[in-house]
C-alpha positions as CSV (number, residue, x, y, z in Angstrom):
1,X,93.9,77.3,64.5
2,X,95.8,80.3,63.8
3,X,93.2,82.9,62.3
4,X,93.8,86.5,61.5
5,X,91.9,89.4,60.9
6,X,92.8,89.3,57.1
7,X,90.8,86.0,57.3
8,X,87.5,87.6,58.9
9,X,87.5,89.6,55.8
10,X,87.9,87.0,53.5
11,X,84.9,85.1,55.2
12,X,82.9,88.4,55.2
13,X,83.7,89.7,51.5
14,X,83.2,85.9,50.3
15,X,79.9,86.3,51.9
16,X,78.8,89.5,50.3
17,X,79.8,87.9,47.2
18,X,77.5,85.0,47.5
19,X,74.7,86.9,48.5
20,X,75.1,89.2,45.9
21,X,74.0,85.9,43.3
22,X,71.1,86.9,41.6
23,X,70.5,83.6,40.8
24,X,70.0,82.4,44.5
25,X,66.6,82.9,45.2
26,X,63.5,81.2,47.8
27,X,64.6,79.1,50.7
28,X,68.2,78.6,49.0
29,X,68.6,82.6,49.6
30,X,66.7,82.8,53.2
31,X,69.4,80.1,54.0
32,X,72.2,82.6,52.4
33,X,71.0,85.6,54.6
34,X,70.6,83.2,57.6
35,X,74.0,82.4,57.2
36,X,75.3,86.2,56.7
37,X,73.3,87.0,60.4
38,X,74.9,84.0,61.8
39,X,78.7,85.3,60.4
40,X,78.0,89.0,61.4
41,X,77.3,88.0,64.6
42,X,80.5,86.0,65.2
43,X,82.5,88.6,63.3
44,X,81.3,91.3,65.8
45,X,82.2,89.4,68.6
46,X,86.1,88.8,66.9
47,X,85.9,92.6,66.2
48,X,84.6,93.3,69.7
49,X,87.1,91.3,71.4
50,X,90.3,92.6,69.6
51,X,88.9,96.4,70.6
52,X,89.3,95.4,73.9
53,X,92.5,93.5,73.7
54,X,93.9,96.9,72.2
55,X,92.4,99.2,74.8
56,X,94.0,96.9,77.1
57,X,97.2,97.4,75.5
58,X,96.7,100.8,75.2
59,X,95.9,101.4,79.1
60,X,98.9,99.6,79.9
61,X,101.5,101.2,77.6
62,X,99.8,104.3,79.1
63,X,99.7,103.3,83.1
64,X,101.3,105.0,85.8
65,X,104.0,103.0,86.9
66,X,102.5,103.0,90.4
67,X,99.4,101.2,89.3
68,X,99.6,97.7,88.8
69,X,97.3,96.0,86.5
70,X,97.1,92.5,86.3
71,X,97.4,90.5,83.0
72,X,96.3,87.5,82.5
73,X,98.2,84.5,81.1
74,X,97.4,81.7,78.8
């Protein structure tokens, strides 16, 4: 699975969309909004984990060369 962050957008904008039917309504639209909690929350965890991927990055570009930080591997 090779997902990007384009695709997080896609999923969340796709969301908006459906819950912006004005048609959907009763337990077919409590279903829609427990499905946008349940998509926010894994979309702040992606978001969440590529901020500290980058900080990462970001304090090793900007390390001392006498400090050695560890990386960690696949």
């Amino acid at each position: 699975m090779k997902n990007k962050l384009s695709d997080l957008n896609n999923h969340l904008f796709a969301e908006i969309e459906r819950l912006g039917d004005e048609d959907l309504k009763g337990e077919d639209l409590a279903e829609e909004i427990n499905r946008a909690h349940a998509i926010t929350n894994v979309a702040a965890q992606i978001i969440n984990s590529g901020n500290l991927v980058l900080k990462a990055k970001l304090a090793i570009d900007n390390a001392n060369d006498d400090i050695k930080i560890p990386l960690l591997t696949d």
